[in-house]
N, C-alpha and C positions, 0 to 999 in steps of 0.2 A: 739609732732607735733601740730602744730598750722593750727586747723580747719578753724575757721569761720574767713577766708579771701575771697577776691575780686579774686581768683585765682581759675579756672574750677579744678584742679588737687584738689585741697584741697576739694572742694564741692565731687567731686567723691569719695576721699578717709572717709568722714563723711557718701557719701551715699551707702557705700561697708558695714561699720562699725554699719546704721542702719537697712537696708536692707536684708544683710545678716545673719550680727551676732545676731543684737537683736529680728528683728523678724522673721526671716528664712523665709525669702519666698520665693515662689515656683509656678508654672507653674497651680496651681489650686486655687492661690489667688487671691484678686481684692481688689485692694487697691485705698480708699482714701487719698489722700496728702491737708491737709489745709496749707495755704498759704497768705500773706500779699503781696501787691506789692512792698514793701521794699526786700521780703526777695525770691522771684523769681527764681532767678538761683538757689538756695538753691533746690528749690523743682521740678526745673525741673534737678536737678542729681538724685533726691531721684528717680524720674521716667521712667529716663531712665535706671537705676540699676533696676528697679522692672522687665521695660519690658526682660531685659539681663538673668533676672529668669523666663524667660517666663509668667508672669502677666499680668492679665490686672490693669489699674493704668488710675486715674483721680486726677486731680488737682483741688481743690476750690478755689478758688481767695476771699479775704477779703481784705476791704481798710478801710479806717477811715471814711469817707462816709460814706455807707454801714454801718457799728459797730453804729457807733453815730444814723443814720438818724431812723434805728432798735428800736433803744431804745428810740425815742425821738418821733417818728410818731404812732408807735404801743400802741395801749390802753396795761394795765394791763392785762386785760382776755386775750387779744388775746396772750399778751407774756407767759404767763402761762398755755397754752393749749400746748398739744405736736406737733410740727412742721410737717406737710406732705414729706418736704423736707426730712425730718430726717429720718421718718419715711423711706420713701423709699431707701437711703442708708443705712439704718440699717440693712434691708433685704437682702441687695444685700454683703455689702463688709466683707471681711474675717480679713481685718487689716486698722488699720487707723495709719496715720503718724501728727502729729497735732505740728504745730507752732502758736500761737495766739500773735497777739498783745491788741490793737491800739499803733500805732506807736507813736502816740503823747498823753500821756493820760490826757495832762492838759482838756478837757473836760470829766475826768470822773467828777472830781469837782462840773460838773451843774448836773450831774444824779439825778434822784429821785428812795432814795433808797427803796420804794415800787416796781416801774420797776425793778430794779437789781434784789431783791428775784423772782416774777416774771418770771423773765426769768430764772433765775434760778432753780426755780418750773418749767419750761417749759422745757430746756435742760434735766431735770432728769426723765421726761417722754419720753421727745423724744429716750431715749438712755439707760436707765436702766428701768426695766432692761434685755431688751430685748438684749442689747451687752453682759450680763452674758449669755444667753437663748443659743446664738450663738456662745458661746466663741471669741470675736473679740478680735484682740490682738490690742494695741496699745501701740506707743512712742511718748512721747511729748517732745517738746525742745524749747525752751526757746528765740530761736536765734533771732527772730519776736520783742522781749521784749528790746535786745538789742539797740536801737537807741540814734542820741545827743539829740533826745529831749526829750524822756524818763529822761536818765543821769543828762536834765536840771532841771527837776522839781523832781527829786527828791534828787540830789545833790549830783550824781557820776561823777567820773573823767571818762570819756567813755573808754579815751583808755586804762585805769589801771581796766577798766568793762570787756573790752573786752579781755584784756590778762588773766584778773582773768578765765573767760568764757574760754578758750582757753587750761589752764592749768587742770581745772577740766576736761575738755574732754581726755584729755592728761594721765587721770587717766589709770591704768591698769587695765581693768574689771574682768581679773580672781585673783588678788588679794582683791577686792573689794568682791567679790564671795567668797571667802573664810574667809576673817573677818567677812563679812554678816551673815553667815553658823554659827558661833563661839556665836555670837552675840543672832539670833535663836534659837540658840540651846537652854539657858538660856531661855531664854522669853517665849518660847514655852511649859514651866514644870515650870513658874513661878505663882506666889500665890503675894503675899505683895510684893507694892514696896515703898519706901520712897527717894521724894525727896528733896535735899535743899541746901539752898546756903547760901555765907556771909551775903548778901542783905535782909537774915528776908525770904527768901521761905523754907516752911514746911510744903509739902503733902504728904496726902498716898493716896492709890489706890490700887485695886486690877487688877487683869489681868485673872489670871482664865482660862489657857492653852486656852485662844484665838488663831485661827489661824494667823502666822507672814507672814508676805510679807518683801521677801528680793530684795530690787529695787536695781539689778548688771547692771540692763544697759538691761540684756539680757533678754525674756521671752521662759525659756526653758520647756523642760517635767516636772520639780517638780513644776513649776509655775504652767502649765497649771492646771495639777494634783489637786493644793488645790485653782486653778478658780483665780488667780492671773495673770490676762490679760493684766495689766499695767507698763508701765517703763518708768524711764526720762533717758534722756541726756542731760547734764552731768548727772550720777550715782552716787548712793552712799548713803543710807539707810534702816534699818529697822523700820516695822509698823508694828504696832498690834494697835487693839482696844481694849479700858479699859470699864471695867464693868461697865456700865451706872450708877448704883444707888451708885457706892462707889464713892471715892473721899473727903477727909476733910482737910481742912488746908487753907494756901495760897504760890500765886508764883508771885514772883517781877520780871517779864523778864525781862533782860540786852541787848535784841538786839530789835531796832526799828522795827516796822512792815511798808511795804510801802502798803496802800493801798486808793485806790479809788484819788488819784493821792499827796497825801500827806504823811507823816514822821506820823506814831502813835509811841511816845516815853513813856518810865515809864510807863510800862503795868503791871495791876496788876489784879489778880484775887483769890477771895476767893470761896469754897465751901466747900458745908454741903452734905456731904450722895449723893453726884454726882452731886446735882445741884448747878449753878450759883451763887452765892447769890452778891455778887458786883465783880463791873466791874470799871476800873478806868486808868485814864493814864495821863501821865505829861503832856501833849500836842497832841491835834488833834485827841482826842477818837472818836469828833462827826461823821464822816462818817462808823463807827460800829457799834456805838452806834444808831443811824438813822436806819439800817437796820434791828437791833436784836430786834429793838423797832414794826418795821414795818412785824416783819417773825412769821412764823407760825410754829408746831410741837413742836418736842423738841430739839429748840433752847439753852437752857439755859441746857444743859446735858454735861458733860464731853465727851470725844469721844473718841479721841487715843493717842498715842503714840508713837512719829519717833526720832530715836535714828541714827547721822550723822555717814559717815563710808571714807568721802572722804578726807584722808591728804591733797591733791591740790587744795580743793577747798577754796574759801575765803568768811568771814563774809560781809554783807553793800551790795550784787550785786545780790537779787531775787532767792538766792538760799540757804540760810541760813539751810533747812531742810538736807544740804547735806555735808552741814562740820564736820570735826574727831571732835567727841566728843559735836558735837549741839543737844539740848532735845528740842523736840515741844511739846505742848502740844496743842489738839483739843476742841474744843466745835462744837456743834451742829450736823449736819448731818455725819452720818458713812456710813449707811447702803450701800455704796457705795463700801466699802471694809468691807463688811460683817457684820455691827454692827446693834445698834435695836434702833440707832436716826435717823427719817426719819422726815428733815425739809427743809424749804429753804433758809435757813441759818447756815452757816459755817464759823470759823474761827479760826485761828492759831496763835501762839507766840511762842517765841523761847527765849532761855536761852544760853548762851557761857560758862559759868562756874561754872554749877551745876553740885554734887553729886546726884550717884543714886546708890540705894542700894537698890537688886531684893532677897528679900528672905534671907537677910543677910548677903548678900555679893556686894562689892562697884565694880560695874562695869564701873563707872566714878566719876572720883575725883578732882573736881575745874573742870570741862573741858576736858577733859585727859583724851582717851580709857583706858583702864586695863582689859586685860582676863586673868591674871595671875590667876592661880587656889589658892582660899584663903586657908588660912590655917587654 
């Protein structure tokens, strides 16, 4: 079934499917819905499905205005103090529903990446972690991200973006939910992992029965249980965080990063004993590089580990973390899902066809899930 059309029927049947399934709401919620003026009708079905559960529900409105004028008029300190705004929905709401864009990001490009961390350092006080304090559940979705002018600068076919988008939703949650489960099960009682690939990557890492977060789409009782309040749609990963001080080797990522409105290709990263030690990429590292140079904490720490679980979903379209058999790997801030790097800066890379091998055993090989029990 093909969600995110121009059609009320499909928006109510997305917003039955976030609403109810994923985060079960109920007649004693109060729910925030964020929202882009592109993306509108989207968030006025999530709203009227909350009221249908007897809710109360409010809509945020975001525009590009707004995002940019934010980041562009606001000093540093002020962006990085925690927001009153926030602050007072934080108190109040029980689940948030969150779509972000900017619609158009060719000006993330003029940002200054000292503002970005910033504000970064500023959302992480306005909202942690005082959403852990109150258990706030949230789903985030991606649909906002969607647009041609997104597609243009980054240099996707939209409607081959948006069928890809379409299809990942399309996924079945309860089979996601139980590869996920299979997946955790290992990771959850694992020690050594080593990764690598054709391309020259070869790390290790430890894990150290960190708590796993299995993102099925849905946040149910065993979520809530181990304080795992978060999910996307589309769905389809697990995450843990890795042992800050381990980490030795290096990884040559195979899938571009898009960010701060450009292609970062040929990502490479070494470390020593969990940290950092170089950073490097075939093209366009400076808008990461600008900000990791400008952040504070422990930026430069290894972080986690998101292991893809979604067969429909596709490589090249801002959801890379969620494809069968994609390895992320983390630097800098965790503490967010339970780790001990508290910075204001974070960033990720992603691999298509690496082995991993947890404790001795190859749970992906080139790319390629495998739970077959080894022998």
């Amino acid at each position: 079934m093909a969600f995110f059309e121009v059609k009320n029927v499909l928006h109510e049947e997305l917003a039955r499917v976030v609403v109810k399934d994923a985060l079960g709401i109920n007649s004693s919620d109060v729910v925030t819905i964020t929202t882009w003026d592109h993306t509108i009708d989207v968030a006025n079905a999530f709203a009227v499905e909350c009221f249908r559960q007897g809710a109360d529900a409010i809509i945020v409105l975001w525009t590009d205005e707004y995002y940019y004028g934010l980041l562009r008029e606001l000093s540093e300190a002020s962006l990085g103090e925690h927001s009153k705004i926030c602050e007072m929905f934080t108190e109040t709401e029980t689940a948030t529903i969150g779509m972000f864009g900017p619609k158009n990001p060719e000006g993330l490009k003029l940002l200054s990446p000292s503002k970005i961390n910033a504000w970064g350092e500023g959302e992480r006080k306005s909202h942690y972690p005082r959403n852990i304090e109150r258990c706030i559940r949230n789903v985030g979705l991606p649909l906002a991200l969607l647009t041609p002018e997104r597609a243009k600068v980054y240099g996707f076919k939209f409607e081959s973006w948006k069928k890809a988008m379409n299809d990942a939703l399309s996924m079945d949650l309860k089979k996601i939910t139980k590869k996920g489960r299979e997946v955790a099960s290992i990771i959850e009682k694992a020690h050594e992992v080593h990764l690598t690939a054709a391309n020259g990557t070869d790390l290790t890492f430890d894990l150290n029965k960190r708590p796993v977060h299995v993102d099925d789409g849905i946040i149910d009782k065993e979520d809530l249980a181990k304080k795992s309040f978060d999910a996307q749609l589309p769905a389809g990963s697990v995450l843990t965080t890795i042992v800050e001080s381990s980490g030795n080797g290096k990884v040559n990522f195979d899938q571009p990063l898009q960010s701060m409105g450009l292609n970062v290709t040929g990502i490479e990263w070494e470390f020593k004993d969990g940290k950092l030690v170089a950073m490097k990429a075939r093209k366009n590292l400076e808008p990461i590089s600008r900000q990791f140079e400008k952040a504070s904490g422990d930026k430069d720490r290894i972080s986690f580990l998101q292991i893809g679980l979604n067969p429909k979903a596709e490589y090249g379209y801002l959801m890379d973390h969620i494809v069968e058999g994609a390895v992320q790997i983390g630097v800098g801030d965790n503490e967010y899902i339970g780790g001990r790097n508290s910075s204001s800066f974070g960033t990720v890379a992603t691999m298509g066809k690496a082995t991993l091998d947890i404790d001795g055993r190859t749970i992906l090989s080139k790319g390629k899930l495998s739970l077959k029990s080894s022998s």
